[in-house]
N, C-alpha and C positions, 0 to 999 in steps of 0.2 A: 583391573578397573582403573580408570585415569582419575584422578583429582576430580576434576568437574564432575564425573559420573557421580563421584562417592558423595561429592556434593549436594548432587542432586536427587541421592535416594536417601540424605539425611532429609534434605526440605522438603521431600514430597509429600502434599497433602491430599485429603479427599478430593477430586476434583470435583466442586459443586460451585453453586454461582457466588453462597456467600465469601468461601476460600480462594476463587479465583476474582472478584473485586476486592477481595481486603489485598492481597500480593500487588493486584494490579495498582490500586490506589499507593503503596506503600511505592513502588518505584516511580509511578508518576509525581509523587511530590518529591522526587530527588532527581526528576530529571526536566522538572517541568521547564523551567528558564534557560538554560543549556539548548534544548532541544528545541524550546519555540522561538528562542532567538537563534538557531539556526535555520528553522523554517523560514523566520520571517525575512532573514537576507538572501536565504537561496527561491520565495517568491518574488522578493524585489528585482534580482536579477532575471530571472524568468520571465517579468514585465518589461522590464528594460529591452531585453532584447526580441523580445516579441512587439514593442511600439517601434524600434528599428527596424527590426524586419520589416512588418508594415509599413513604411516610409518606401522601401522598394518591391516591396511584392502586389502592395494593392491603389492602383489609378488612385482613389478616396479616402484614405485612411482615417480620417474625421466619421467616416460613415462604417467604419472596421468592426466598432461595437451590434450595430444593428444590424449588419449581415450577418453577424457569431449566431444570434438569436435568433436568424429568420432560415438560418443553414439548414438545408434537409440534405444528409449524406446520398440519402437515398436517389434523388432527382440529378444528381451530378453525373456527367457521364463516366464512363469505364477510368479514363486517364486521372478525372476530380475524385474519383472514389479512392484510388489510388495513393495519390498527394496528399488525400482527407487522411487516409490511414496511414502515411508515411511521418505524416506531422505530428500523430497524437502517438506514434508508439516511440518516435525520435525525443519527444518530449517527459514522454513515462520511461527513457531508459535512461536518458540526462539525470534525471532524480532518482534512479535505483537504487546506487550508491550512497546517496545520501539517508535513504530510507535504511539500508540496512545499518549505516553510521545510529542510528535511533536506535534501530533493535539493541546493538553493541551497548550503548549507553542502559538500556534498559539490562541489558546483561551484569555489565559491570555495577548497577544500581542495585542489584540483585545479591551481587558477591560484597556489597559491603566496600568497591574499589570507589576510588574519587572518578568522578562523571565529570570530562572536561571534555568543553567546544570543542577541540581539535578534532573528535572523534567522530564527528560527522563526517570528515573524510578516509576515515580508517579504511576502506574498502577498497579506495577510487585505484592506487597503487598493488591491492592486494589480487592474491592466484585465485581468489574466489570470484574476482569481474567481471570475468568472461561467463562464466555461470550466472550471477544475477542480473547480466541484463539479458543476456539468453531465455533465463525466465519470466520477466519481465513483460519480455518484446513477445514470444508466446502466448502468453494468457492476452496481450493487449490484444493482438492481432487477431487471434478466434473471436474474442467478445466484438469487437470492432465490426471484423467481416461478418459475423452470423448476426449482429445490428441491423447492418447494412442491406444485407443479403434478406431476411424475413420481413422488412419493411418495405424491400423491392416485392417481393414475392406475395407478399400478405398485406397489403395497404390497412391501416386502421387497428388490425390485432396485432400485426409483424412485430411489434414493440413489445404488448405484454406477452407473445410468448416468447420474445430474447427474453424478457426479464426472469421469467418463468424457468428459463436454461442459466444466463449468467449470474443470478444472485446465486444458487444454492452451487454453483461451482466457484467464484470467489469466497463462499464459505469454505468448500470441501479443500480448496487451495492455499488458506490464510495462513497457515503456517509452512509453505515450498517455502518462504526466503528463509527464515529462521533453521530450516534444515540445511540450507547449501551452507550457511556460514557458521555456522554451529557444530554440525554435523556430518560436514566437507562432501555431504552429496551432491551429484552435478545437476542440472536443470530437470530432465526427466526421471528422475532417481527422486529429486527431492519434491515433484509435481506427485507420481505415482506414490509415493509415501505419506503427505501430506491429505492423500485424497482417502488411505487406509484408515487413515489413523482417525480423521476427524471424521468420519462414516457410522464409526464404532460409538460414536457421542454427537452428531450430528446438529439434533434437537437441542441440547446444553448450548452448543457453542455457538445455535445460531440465536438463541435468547442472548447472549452475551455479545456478539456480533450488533442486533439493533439494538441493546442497551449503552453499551459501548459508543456506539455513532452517534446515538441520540444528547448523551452527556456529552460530548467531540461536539457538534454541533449549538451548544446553549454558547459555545464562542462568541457567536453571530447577535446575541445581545449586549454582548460589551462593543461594541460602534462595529464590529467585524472581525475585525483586526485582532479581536479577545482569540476565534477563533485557533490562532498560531498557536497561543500557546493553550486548548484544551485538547488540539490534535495528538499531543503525543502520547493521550490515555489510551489512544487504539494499539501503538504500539507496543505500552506497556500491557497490554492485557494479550497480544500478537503474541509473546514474548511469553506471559503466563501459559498461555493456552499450551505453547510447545512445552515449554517446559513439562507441564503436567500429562501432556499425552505423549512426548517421543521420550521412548527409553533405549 
């Protein structure tokens, strides 16, 4: 048994909602300002260079905002469907790295180690990159196309029954990162494992799942911007949840 194992059947507790928010909460306040100031510089650049882009990809870019809003993936033809989903899974794999950088933090918050900025980029160099944006760009791409696809097909429900399909699979999914870097399974090892495990607890983790976002979200009443830093209660509970269910 390695070190972290033994570690981890000394800490294990009940898994219930009260022992998985007291953990959660106990790493969230040790990685809160680390974490949401590296949020909050890796959204700024993500704006940056998304109002550049804009400058050469769209005739209007003054009018960039109200076409985001007025966009139906679904009306665009074959090639915009394409681009549409080229853009948003190129963008979710840009931040994979960084996301799992959080997990790490939450890890090391966990061990009692000093939680320091640098480790938002712990990943971007590491043998596990290939694997997390592998899975990453996977989940993005099914949720995206079968979007796309049941709105073309189904005008008017197409939507709730994507939703009906991708919520309870970004559930059964929420811990694939935390197993590839943890548990050096590769993308379908750590998708098929992820989907066993939290199956077994499904109902638990999706009570903690909206309770979780719902507090990540009360951000949005501090001017917005509060938001950065209550995001990284989802990871730290990401974080909990594997811990307590992958052995």
């Amino acid at each position: 048994m390695t070190d972290f194992e033994e570690f981890e059947q000394k800490q294990r507790k009940p898994f219930d909602i009260g022992n998985a928010f007291n953990d959660a909460f106990e790493i969230y306040k040790k990685i809160a300002l680390p974490a949401g100031s590296a949020l909050l510089i890796i959204s700024t650049i993500l704006v940056i260079i998304a109002m550049v882009a804009s400058r050469f990809l769209v005739n209007n870019p003054e009018s960039l905002l109200d076409e985001i809003k007025n966009l139906k993936p679904e009306n665009l033809p074959l090639h915009g469907k394409l681009i549409y989903m080229g853009v948003i899974t190129i963008i979710n794999v840009l931040t994979a790295p960084f996301i799992a950088g959080l997990l790490k933090m939450a890890f090391d918050a966990d061990h009692n180690e000093e939680v320091k900025f640098s480790t938002i980029g712990y990943y971007v160099n590491s043998s596990r990159f290939i694997h997390i944006v592998l899975n990453v760009a996977l989940l993005t791409l099914f949720n995206i196309g079968l979007d796309i696809s049941l709105n073309s097909l189904l005008p008017g429900i197409g939507k709730f029954i994507g939703m009906l399909i991708t919520i309870p699979l970004s559930i059964l999914t929420f811990i694939s990162l935390p197993l590839i870097i943890f548990r050096n399974l590769n993308a379908i090892e750590a998708l098929s494992k992820s989907i066993q495990l939290i199956s077994q607890k499904f109902f638990l983790v999706l009570v903690l799942f909206i309770l979780v976002n719902i507090l990540a979200l009360t951000g949005f009443l501090a001017l917005c911007i509060g938001i950065i830093f209550t995001l990284p209660i989802i990871y730290a509970m990401q974080y909990v949840i594997y811990k307590s269910l992958a052995e």
